[in-house]
C-alpha positions as CSV (number, residue, x, y, z in Angstrom):
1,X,0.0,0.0,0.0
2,X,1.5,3.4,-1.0
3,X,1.3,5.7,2.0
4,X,0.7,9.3,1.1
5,X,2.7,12.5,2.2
6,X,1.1,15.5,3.7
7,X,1.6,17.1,0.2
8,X,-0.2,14.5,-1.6
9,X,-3.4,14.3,1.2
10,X,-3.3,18.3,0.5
11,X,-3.6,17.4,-3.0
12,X,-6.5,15.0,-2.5
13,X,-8.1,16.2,-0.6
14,X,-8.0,19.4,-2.9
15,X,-9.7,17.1,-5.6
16,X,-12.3,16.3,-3.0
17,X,-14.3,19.3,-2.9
18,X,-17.7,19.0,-4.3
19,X,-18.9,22.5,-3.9
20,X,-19.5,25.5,-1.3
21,X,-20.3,25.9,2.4
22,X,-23.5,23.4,3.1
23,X,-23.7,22.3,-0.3
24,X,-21.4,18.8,-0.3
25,X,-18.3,20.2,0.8
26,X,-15.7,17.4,1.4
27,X,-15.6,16.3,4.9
28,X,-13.1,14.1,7.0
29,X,-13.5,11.9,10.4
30,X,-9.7,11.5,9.7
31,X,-9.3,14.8,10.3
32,X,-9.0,13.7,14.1
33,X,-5.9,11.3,12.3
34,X,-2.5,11.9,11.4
35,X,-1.3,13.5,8.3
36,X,0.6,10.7,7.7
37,X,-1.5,8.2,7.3
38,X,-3.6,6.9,4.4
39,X,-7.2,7.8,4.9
40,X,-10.8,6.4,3.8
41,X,-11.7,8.5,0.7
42,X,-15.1,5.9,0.1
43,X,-17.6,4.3,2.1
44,X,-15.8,2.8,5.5
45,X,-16.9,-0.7,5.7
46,X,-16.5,-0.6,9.9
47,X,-16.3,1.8,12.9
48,X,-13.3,-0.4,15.9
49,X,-15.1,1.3,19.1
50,X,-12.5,0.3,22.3
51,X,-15.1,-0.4,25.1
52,X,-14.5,-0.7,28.9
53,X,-15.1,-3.4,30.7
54,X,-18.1,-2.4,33.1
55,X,-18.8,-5.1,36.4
56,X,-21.2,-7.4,35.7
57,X,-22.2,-6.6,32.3
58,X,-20.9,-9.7,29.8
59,X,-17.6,-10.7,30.1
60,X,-16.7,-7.6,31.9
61,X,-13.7,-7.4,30.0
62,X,-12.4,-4.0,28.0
63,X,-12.5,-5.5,24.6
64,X,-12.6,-3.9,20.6
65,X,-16.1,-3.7,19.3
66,X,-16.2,-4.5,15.2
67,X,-19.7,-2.4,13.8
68,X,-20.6,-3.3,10.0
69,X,-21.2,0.2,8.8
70,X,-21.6,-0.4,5.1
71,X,-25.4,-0.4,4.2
72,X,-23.8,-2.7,1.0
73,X,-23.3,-5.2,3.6
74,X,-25.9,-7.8,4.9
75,X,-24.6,-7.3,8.5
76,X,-24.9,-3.7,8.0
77,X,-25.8,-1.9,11.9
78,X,-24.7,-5.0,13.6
79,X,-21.9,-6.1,15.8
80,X,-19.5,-8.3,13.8
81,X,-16.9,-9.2,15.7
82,X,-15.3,-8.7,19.9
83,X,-12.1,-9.1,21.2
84,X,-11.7,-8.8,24.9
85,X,-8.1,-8.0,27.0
86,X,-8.8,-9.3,29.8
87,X,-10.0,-7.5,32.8
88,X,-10.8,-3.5,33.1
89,X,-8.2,-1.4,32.0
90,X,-10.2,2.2,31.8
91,X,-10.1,1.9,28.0
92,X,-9.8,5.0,26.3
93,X,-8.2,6.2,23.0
94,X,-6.2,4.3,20.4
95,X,-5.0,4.9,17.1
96,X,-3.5,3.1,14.0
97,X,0.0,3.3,12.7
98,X,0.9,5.0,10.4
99,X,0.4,1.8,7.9
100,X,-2.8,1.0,9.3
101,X,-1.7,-2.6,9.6
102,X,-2.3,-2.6,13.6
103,X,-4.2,-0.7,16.1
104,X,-2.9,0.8,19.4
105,X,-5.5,1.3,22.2
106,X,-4.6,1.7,26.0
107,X,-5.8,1.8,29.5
108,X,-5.8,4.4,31.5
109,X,-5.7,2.8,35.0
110,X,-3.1,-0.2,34.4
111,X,-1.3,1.5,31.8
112,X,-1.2,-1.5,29.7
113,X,-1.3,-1.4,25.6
114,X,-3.0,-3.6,23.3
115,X,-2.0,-4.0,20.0
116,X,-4.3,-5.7,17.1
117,X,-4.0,-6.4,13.6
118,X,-6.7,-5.2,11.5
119,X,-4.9,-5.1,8.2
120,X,-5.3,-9.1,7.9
121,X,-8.9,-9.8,8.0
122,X,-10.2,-5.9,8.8
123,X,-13.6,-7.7,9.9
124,X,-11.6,-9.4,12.6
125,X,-9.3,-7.7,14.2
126,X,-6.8,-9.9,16.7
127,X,-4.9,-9.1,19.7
128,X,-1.5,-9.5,18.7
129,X,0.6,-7.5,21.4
130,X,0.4,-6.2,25.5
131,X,2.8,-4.1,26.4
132,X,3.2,-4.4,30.0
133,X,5.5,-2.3,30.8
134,X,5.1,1.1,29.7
135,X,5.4,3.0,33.3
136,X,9.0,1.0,33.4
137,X,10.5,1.8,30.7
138,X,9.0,5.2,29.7
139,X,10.3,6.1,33.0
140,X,7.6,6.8,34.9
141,X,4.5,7.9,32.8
142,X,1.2,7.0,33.3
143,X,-1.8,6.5,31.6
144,X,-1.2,6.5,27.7
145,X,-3.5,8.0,26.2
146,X,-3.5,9.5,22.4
147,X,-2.1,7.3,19.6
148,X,-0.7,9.5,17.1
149,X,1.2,7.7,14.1
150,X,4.6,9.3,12.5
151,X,6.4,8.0,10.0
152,X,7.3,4.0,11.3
153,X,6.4,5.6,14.4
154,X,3.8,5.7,17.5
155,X,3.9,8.9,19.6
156,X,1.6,8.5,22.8
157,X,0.8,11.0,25.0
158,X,0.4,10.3,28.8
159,X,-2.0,11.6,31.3
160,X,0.2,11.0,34.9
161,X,3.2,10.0,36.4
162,X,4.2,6.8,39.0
163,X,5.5,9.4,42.1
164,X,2.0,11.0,42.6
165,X,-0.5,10.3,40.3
166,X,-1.3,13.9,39.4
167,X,-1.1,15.8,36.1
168,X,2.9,16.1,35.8
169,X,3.7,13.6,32.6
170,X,5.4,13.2,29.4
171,X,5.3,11.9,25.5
172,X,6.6,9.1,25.1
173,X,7.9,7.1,21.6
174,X,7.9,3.5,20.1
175,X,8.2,1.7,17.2
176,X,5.6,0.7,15.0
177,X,7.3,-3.2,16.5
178,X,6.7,-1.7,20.0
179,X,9.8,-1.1,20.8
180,X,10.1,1.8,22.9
181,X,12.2,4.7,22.1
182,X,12.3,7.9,23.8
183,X,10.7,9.8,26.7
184,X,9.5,13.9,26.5
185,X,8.7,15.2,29.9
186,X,6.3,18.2,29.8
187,X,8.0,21.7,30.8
188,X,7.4,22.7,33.6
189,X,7.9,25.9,36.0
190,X,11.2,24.4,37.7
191,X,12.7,22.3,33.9
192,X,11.3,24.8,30.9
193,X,13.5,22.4,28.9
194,X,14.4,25.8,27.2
195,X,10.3,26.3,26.5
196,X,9.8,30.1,26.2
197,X,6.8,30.7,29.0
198,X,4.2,32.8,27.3
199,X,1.7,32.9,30.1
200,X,1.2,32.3,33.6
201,X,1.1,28.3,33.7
202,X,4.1,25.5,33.0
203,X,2.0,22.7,34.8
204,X,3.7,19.7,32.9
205,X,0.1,18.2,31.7
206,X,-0.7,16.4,29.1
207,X,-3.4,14.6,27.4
208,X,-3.6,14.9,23.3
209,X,-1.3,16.1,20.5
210,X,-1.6,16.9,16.8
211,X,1.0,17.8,14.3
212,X,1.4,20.2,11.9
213,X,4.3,19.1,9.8
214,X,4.1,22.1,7.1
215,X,5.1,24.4,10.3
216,X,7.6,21.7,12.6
217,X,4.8,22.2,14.8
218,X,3.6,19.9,17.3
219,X,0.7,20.6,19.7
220,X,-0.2,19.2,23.2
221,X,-3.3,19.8,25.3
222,X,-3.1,19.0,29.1
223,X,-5.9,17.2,31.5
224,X,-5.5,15.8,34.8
225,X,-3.8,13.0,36.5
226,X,-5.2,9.5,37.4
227,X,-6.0,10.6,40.8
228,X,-8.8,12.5,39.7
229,X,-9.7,10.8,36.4
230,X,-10.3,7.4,38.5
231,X,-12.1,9.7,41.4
232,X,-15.8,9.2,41.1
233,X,-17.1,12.3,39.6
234,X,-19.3,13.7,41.8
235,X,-16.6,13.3,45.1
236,X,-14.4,15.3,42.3
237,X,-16.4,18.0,42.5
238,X,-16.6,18.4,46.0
239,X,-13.2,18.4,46.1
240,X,-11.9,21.6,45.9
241,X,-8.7,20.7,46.0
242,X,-9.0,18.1,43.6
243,X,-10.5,21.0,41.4
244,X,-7.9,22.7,41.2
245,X,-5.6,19.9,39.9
246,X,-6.7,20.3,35.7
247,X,-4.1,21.6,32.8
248,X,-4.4,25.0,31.9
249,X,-2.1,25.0,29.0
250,X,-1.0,24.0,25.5
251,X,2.5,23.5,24.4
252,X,4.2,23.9,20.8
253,X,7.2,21.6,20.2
254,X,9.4,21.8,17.4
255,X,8.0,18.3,15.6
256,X,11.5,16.7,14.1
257,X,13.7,17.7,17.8
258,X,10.6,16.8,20.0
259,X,11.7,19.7,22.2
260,X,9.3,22.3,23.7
261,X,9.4,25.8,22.0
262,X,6.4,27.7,23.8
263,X,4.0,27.6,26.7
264,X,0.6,29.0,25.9
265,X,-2.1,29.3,28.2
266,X,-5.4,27.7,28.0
267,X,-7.2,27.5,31.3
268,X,-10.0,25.2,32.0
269,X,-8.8,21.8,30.7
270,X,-8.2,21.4,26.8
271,X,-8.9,18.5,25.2
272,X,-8.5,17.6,22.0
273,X,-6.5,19.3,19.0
274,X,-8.2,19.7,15.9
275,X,-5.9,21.4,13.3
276,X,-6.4,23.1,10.1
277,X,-5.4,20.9,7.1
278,X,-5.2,23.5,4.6
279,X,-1.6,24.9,3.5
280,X,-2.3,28.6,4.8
281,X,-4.2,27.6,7.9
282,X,-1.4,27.2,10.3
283,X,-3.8,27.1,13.4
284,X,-5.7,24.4,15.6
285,X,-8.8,24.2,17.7
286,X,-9.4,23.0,21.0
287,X,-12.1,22.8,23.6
288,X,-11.9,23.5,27.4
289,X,-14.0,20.7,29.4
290,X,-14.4,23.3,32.7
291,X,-14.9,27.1,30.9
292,X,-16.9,25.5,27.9
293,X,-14.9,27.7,25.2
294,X,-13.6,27.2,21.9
295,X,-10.3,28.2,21.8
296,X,-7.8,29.0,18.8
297,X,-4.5,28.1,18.6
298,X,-2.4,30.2,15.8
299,X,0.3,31.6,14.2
300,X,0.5,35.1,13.4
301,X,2.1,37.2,11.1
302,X,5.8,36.9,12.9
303,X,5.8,33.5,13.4
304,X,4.3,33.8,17.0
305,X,2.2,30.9,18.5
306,X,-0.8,32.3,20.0
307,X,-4.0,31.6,22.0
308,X,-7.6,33.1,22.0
309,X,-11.0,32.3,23.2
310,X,-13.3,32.4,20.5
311,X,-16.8,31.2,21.2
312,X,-18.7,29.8,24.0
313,X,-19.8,26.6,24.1
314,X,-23.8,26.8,24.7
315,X,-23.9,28.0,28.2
316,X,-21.0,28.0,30.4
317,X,-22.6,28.8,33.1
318,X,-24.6,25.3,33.0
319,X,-21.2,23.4,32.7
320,X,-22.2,21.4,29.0
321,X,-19.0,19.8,29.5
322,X,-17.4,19.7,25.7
323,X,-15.8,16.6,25.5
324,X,-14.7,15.9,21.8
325,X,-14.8,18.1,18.5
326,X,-13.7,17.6,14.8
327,X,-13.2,19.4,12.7
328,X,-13.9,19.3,8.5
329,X,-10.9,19.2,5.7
330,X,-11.9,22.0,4.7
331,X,-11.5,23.5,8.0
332,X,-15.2,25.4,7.4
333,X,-17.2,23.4,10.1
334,X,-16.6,22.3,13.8
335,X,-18.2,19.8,15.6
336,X,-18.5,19.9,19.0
337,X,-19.9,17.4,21.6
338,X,-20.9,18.3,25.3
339,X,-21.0,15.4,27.7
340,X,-23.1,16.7,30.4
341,X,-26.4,18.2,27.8
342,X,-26.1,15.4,25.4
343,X,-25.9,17.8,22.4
344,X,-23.8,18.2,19.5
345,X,-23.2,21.3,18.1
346,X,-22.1,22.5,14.8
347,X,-20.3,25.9,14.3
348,X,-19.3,27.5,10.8
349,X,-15.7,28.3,11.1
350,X,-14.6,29.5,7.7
351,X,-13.3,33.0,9.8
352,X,-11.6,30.9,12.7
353,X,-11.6,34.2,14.7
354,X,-15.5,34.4,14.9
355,X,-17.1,30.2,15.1
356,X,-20.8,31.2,14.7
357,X,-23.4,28.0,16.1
358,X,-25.4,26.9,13.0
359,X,-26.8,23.5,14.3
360,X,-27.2,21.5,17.5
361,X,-29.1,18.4,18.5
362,X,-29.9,15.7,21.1
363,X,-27.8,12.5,20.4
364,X,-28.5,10.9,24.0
365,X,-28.7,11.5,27.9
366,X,-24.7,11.7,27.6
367,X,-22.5,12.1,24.9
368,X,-18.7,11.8,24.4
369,X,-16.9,11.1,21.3
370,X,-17.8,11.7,17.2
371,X,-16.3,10.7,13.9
372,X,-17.5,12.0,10.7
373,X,-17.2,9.7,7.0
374,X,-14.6,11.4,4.7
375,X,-17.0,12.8,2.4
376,X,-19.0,14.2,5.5
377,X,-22.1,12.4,5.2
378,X,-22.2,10.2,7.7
379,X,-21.5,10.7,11.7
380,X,-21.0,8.4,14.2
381,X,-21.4,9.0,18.0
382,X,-20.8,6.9,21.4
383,X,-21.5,7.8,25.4
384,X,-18.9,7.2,27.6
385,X,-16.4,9.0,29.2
386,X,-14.7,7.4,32.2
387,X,-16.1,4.5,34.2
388,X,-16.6,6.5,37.3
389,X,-17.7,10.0,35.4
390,X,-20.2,8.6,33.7
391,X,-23.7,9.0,34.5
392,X,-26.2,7.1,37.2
393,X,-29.1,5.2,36.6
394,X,-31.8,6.1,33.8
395,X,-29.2,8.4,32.2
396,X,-26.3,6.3,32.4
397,X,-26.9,5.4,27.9
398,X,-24.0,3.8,26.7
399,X,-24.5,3.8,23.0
400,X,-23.1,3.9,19.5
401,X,-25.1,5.7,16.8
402,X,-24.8,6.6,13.5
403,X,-26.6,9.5,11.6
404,X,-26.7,10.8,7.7
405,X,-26.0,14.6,7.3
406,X,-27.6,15.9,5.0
407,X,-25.7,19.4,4.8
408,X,-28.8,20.8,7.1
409,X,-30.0,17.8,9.4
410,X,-28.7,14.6,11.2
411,X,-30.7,11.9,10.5
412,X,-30.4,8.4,13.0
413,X,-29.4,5.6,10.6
414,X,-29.5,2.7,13.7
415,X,-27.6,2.5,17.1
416,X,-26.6,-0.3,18.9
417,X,-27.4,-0.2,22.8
418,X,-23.7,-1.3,24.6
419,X,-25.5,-2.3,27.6
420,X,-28.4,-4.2,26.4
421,X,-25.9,-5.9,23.9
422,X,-23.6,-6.6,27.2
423,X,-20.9,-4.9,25.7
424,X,-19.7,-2.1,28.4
425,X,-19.0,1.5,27.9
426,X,-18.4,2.0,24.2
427,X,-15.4,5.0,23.9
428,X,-13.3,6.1,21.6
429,X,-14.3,5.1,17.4
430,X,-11.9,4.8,14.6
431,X,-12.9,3.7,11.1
432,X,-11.6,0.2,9.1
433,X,-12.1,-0.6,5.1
434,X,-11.2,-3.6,2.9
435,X,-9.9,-0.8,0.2
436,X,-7.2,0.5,2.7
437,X,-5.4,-3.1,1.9
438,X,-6.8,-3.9,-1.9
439,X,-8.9,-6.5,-0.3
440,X,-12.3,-7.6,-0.9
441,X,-14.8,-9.7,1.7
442,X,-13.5,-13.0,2.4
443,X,-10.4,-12.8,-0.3
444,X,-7.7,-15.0,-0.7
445,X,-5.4,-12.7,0.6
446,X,-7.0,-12.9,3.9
447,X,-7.4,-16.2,4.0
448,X,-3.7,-16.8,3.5
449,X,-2.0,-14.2,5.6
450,X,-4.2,-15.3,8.5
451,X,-2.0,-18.4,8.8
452,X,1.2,-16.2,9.7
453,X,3.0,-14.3,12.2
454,X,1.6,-10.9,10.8
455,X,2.7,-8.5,13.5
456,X,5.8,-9.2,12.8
457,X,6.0,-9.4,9.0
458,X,3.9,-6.5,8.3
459,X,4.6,-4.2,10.8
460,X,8.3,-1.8,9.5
């Protein structure tokens, strides 16, 4: 499989457009993916969703959910396929290399890594990999959280250290084998690590990151440490101290050293990254979880990094909780989903200065994380956050659903119920497609490569 440059998915995705704003504009899930990866361009034939375990629902086990998403398919809206860990992990986020030939998905309590193969039969993916020992030889990071593929490479962030479980953590860098490579501690007040401090904060938190090769740019976010993201979330908030234990800032690294370049400040918890993909956009979006604001992230005329506020999120006041956004590849739309309301809001973003609200609706009692089809017709959404942040009783939905957009409306296509299914919490969602490895249902190819050691063959 030829894997495409950031110039040639500029390129494509260039080719892609269909016409103006509303009107079939191309539209990316992957835009939440690295720029070097290969991405869907047709219909994705399935939607991995990493569960968590949940006690005394099915096997109780975390496990990768398989969803038929192709309405060509006879098993279209259906569960296809499980594979369970083993035990409760807090599953969270995972991500592909930069291949596509294997899957990376962690756990935010143990720490642990699963690896599967999805390029040999993408209907079945199998566990081909733990890695056990991340804390020990990243040298003291815990909680692995994003997945983000470079060339032959898996960058992770993490969300705590071993010494006190609170925010102060690093990146840290394998192999696409698993072999681990380097560690990145955040900067911090006492180690800048030669980081220029823009603002008031150097807190050392992490949580995800996004690249912007075209600029040497990469960006982190920062969260909180395990001892508040395993706290059960309404003794969280009665803690005040606890409270004030969240990242306030986002960093800008210089992508090919890995070193910090700039401390900006964000306050109130951002979460994910969302940066523009075309070749004069050199800014990103984020979301803060606590102040319910869209924020910018940009370069300006001098080659500064920057921060701004730009739009509330419904009412902050309320505490919506924005959990997840993505944003389109043609950076002109902005999707935003708030945990606490249940909504999901769209915002027009073609002046990145001034997001103006264009859309919302009710996907479910709680809401966490979305993926949109290439082409942008086609949405998918699922419910849960963390094990103990979650909701209680009637409202406690765990869910995946998928909708049609229509350039105006989302429209329910079917949803699966997690907890009726006795799946567990369904989390983070990343798509799978026989094209991605010039395969076809049930070919030969398959069949044969099925009978070898494939993570190690296939993986550079």
């Amino acid at each position: 499989m030829k894997r495409r440059t950031p110039m040639n998915f500029m390129l494509a995705a260039s080719f892609m457009v269909l016409g103006s704003f509303g009107h079939g504009v191309a539209r990316a899930d992957e835009t939440c993916m690295s720029p070097y990866m290969a991405k869907i361009v047709g219909q994705e034939d399935f939607v991995y969703v990493w569960t968590l375990g949940q006690e005394g629902v099915g096997d109780e086990q975390d496990k990768l959910v398989t969803i038929d998403v192709n309405p060509k398919s006879a098993k279209h809206g259906s569960v296809v396929h499980t594979v369970s860990v083993g035990g409760r992990n807090e599953a969270h986020h995972g991500g592909f290399t930069d291949d596509r030939a294997h899957f990376w998905a962690g756990g935010l309590d143990t720490s642990r890594i699963f690896i599967f193969d999805v390029r040999t039969d993408p209907s079945k993916p199998r566990l081909v990999k733990t890695i056990e020992d991340f804390v020990a030889k990243s040298g003291g990071a815990v909680g692995p959280h994003t997945f983000y593929a470079m060339p032959g490479r898996m960058l992770i962030t993490a969300l705590s250290n071993h010494r006190d479980h609170g925010g102060r953590t690093a990146l840290v860098e394998y192999t696409n084998e698993g072999k681990y490579l380097a560690t990145y501690w955040m900067p911090t007040d006492d180690n800048l690590q030669g980081a220029k401090k823009a603002g008031s904060y150097a807190d050392g938190y992490g949580y995800d990151v996004r690249a912007l090769p075209r600029r040497n740019v990469l960006v982190t976010s920062s969260f909180t440490g395990w001892s508040n993201y395993m706290m059960d979330f309404g003794k969280l908030l009665q803690d005040k101290e606890a409270m004030k234990r969240f990242g306030n800032t986002v960093v800008i690294w210089n992508l090919h050293a890995r070193k910090p370049k700039k401390i900006l400040d964000i306050p109130g918890a951002p979460l994910e990254i969302r940066c523009g993909w075309q070749p004069n956009h050199n800014y990103c979006f984020t979301s803060t979880a606590l102040t319910s604001k869209i924020w910018l992230i940009h370069e300006d005329a001098q080659g500064e990094w920057r921060t701004q506020a730009v739009s509330d999120i419904g009412d902050p006041s309320k505490t919506p909780l924005p959990v997840d956004i993505s944003l389109s590849s043609e950076d002109d739309l902005l999707w935003v989903d708030s945990f606490s309301d249940g909504l999901v809001r769209l915002y027009d973003v073609r002046d990145p200065f001034h997001p103006k609200q264009i859309y919302e609706k009710k996907i479910g009692a709680q809401l966490n994380m979305v993926s949109q089809s290439w082409d942008g017709k086609r949405l998918y959404f699922t419910s849960s956050l963390l094990a103990n942040w979650d909701k209680k009783g009637a409202d406690n939905e765990q869910f995946f659903k998928a909708f049609q957009w229509d350039g105006k409306q989302l429209t329910q296509r079917f949803a699966i119920d997690f907890s009726k299914e006795k799946l567990g919490r369904p989390h983070i969602m990343r798509f799978g497609a026989y094209s991605l490895y010039a395969q076809r249902p049930g070919s030969e190819s398959m069949r044969v490569a099925a009978h070898g050691p494939v993570y190690q063959r296939s993986a550079r």
